[in-house]
N, C-alpha and C positions, 0 to 999 in steps of 0.2 A: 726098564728095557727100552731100546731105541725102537720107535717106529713112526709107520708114518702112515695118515688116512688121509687117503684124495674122498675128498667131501662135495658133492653138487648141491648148491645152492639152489638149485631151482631158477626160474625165469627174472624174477623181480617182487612180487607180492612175500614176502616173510612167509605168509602161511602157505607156500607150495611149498615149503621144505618137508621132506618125511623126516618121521618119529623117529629113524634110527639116527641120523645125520644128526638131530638134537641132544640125541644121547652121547654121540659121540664126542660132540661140542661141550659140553657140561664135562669130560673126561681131560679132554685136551691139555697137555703145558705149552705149547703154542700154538695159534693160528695164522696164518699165513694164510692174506685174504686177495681176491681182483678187486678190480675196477668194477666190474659188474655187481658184486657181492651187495644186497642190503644189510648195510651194515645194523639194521636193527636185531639181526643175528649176531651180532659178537655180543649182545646183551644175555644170551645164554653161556658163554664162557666162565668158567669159575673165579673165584677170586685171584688174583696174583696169575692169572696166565700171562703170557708173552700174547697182544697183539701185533702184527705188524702189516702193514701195507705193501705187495708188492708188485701192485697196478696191474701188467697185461690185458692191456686192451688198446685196439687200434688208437693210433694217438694218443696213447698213454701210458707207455713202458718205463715206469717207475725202474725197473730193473731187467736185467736181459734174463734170458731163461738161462744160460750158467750161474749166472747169481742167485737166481732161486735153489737151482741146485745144488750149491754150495751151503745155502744158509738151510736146504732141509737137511742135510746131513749133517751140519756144523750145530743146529738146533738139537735134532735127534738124539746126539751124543753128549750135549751140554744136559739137556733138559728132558728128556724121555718123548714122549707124546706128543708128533710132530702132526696137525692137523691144517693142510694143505685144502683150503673152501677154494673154490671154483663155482664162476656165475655158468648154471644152465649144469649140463651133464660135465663129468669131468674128460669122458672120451668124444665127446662130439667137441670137436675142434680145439679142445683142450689141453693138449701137449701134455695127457696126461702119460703117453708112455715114454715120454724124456726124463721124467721126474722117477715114474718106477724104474728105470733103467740105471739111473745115478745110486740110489736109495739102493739098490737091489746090488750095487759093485759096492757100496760101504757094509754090505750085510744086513740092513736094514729090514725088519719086517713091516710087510706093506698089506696094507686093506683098501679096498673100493667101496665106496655107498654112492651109490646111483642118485641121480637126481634129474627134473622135470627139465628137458632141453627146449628153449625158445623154438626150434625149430617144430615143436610143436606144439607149443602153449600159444605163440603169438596169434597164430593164423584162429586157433580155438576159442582162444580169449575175445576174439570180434565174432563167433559164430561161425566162421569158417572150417567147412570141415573138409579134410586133405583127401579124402576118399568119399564116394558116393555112388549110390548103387547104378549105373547105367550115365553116369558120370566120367569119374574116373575110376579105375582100380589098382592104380600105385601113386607112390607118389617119390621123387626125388629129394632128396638134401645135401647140397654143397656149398663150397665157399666160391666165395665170387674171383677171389683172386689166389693165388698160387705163390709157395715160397719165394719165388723171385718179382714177386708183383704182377705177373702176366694173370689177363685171365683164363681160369680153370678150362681146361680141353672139354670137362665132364658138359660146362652148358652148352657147348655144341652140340654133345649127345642128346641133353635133357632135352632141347629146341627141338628134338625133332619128333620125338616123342608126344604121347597124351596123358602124359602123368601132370601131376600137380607138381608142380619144382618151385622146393623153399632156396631160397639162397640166403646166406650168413655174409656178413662183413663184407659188400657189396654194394654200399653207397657212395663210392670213389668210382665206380664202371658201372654205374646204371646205365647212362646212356651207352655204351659200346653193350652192354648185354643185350637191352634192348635193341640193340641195333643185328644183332644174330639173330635173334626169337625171328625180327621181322624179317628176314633173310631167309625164314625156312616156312612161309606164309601166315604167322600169326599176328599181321599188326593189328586184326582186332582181338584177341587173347584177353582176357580181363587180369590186372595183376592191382596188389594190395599192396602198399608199404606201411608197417606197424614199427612206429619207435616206441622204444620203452614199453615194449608189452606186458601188462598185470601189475603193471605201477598205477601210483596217483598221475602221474602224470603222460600215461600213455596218448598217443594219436596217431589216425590213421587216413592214410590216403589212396582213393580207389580212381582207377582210369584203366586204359587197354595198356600193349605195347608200347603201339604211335606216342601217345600223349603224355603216359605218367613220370618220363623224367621233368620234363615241362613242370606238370602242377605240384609237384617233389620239391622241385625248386622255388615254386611261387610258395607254398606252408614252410618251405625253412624245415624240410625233413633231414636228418641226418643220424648217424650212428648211436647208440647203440638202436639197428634197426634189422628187421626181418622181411626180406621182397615175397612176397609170394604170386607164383604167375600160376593160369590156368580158370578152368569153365568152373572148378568149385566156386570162385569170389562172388558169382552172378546170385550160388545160394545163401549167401549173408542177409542178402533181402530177403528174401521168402520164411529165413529162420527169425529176422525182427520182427515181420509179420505176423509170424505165430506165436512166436512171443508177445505181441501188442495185444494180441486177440484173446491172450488166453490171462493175460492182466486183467481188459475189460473185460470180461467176463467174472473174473475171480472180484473186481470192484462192485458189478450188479448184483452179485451174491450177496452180497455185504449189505 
């Protein structure tokens, strides 16, 4: 039977994928993987699956999203079991209801398995937490830039706002973002840029508005990356803190 599962990969560490999304993979006659994807998950694919690469990610569009849409339904119908991975969630920025919508005009049965979206592993992953009691108590998630490349209307909203705002695929407008925040009096705002968050190779750089396109540029930060601006960043310290504290302690025990 032709189908197709949008699959979320989770942030970047292997092990944030859920149990069902393994299982699914283990089923699979194709995967159809991003850019983002740890590829140490195509190691659960079964024998004789079809992998394939079909990039999507800033700077590196292996294929247009028609072409993907073509080869999942051109897969579907060749090969059964069309298993569509996607790095982070498959509806957070994911394009994934261009794919159900193709999928869905060839008759295709279609399935969803959620998965850990950067948007909030990244910020978590350094101890930062998007909510906090007498902090903040929302918090925003947008893309920085907009199908036409402008940026998104929404961070003029977020800027004015007291939420916490993650921003996605935003390291081409740091500085013009920044430059709105400080526009609506936040240039001292504390904000965090996490690349490659829950990887080996994750890094992270902290300053306010004013400053962190500046020291962004001086670490060579760059995409795949997650901004996050707001008063939570300040409690990353206070959470290493207690962390450090309850180490040595857990050492003197010993």
């Amino acid at each position: 039977m032709a189908k197709l599962s949008l699959v979320g990969a989770g942030p970047g560490d292997p092990e944030l994928i859920t149990l069902k999304a393994i299982n699914v993979l283990k089923r699979a006659d194709v995967i159809l993987y991003d850019a983002l994807v740890n590829e140490e998950l195509l190691g659960y694919a079964r024998p004789g699956a079809v992998l394939k690469f079909v990039g999507k990610r800033y700077g590196c569009h292996s294929l247009s999203q028609q072409e993907i849409n073509h080869l999942i339904v051109e897969y579907a119908f060749s090969h059964g079991h069309v298993v569509r991975l996607k790095g982070g969630d498959p509806f957070v920025f994911g394009r994934a209801g261009e794919e159900i919508a193709a999928a869905n005009a060839a008759g295709i049965q279609v399935e969803v398995i959620p998965g850990i979206s950067s948007a909030l592993a990244a910020a978590e992953s350094q101890m930062i937490p998007l909510t906090s009691r007498g902090v903040t108590e929302s918090f925003w998630v947008t893309t920085g830039t907009t199908l036409t490349g402008d940026i998104s209307g929404d961070i003029e909203l977020a800027a004015r706002s007291t939420a916490t705002v993650i921003i996605l695929m935003a390291m081409s407008k740091l500085e013009a973002i920044m430059e709105i925040f400080a526009r609506h009096g936040k240039k001292d705002l504390p904000v965090a840029i996490i690349q490659e968050a829950t990887t080996g190779r994750d890094k992270m750089v902290v300053g306010t508005v004013t400053d962190i396109y500046y020291k962004s540029q001086h670490e060579g930060m760059a995409n795949p990356a997650v901004i996050v601006v707001g008063e939570v960043v300040r409690l990353r310290n206070i959470a290493a803190e207690v962390q450090a504290l309850i180490k040595k302690k857990s050492n003197e025990e010993r």
